[in-house]
N, C-alpha and C positions, 0 to 999 in steps of 0.2 A: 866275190867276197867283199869286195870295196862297196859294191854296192848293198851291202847289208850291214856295214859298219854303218856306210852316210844313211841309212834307212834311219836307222836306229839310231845316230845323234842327234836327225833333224828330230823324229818322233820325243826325245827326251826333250830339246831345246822346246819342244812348240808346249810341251808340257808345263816345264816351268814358266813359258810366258803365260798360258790360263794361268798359272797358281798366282801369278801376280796381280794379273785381273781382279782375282775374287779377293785378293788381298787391298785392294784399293775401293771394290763397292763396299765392304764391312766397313773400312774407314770412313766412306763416305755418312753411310747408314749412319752408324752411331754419330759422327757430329752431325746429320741431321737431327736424329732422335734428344741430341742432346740439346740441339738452340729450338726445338719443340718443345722440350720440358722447363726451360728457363722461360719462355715466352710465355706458358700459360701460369706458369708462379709469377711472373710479371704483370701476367691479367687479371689476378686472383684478388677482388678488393681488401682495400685496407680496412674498410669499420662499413659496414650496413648496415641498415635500421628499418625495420618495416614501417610501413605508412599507415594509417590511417584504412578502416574499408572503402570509405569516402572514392579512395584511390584503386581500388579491385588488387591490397595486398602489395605494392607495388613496391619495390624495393629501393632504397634512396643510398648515395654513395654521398660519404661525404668528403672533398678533396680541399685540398688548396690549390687553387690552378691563375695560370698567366693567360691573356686574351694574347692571341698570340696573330688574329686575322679577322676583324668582321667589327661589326658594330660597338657591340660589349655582349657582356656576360650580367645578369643579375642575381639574386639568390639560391632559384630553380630554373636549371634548366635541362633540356631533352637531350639525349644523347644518341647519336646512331650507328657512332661508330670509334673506334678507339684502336691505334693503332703505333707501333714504336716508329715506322717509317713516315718521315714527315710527307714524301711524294702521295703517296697512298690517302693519306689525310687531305692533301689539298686537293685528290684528283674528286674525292666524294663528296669535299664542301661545294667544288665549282659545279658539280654533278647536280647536287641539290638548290643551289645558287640559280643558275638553270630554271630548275622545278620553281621556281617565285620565292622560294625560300629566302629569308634573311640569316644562311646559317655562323657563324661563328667557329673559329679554332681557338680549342687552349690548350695548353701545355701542364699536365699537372709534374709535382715534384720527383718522381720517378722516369718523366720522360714523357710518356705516353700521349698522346694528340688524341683529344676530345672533335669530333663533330657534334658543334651542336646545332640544331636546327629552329628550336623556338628556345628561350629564357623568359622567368615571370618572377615577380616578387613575391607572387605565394603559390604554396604547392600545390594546391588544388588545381587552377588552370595548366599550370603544367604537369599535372596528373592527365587532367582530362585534355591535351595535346596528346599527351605520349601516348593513349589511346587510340585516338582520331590520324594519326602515323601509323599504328599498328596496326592497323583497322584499314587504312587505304591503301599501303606499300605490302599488302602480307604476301608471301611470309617473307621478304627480305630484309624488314626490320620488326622482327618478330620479340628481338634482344635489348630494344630500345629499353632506355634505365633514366631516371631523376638521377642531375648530379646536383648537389647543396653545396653549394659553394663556401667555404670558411678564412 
């Protein structure tokens, strides 16, 4: 009989420890799902403008941003990557730095760290960069964008 009482306290104990378990992934889950949903409202631009055909439709952001690593920044420049975590930003400049690249970091007013890889004073050449990027790196930077600096 003893042994059917301890049967039966351990089986209820081991019970409640799983219900703890699945109580701690939901927790988990949801603040994943939830610094997933801020991150992409985070990445979500502030004002776009279409370009020109000149440019194959391309999309132009315009930010305020800080040079925050690299040479400078001029009016237009190519972007490859954008990211809230500053390590992640300097692992892809040094990445591209590497690649002969002259790239640059900035910083716009939200946070967010710009890689950029070529900057031009006018949009057309760095239209037709962000091409000749897309066009060699595919598909890895397939999401490359003109940022306009202001």
């Amino acid at each position: 009989m003893k042994s059917k009482i301890f049967l039966l306290g351990l089986i209820v104990s081991l019970m409640f420890s799983l219900e703890s378990c699945k109580t701690k992934e939901s927790a988990y889950k949801a603040a994943y799902e939830a610094a997933k949903e801020r991150e992409m409202q985070e990445n979500t631009p502030a004002e776009i403008t279409p370009v020109d055909k000149t440019s194959d439709q391309a999309l132009i952001q315009k930010e305020k941003v800080t040079l925050v690593d690299g040479a400078g920044i001029l009016q237009y420049s190519v972007v490859i990557g954008s990211f809230l975590n500053k390590t992640n930003a300097v692992s892809l400049k040094e990445r591209m730095d590497k690649q002969g690249f002259k790239s640059s970091l900035a910083q716009n007013e939200k946070g967010m760290y710009r890689v950029i890889v070529a900057t031009y004073g006018e949009k057309s050449s760095a239209a037709t960069e962000r091409n000749r990027i897309k066009e060699k790196y595919y598909p890895e930077f397939q999401d490359a964008w003109l940022l306009e600096k202001y």
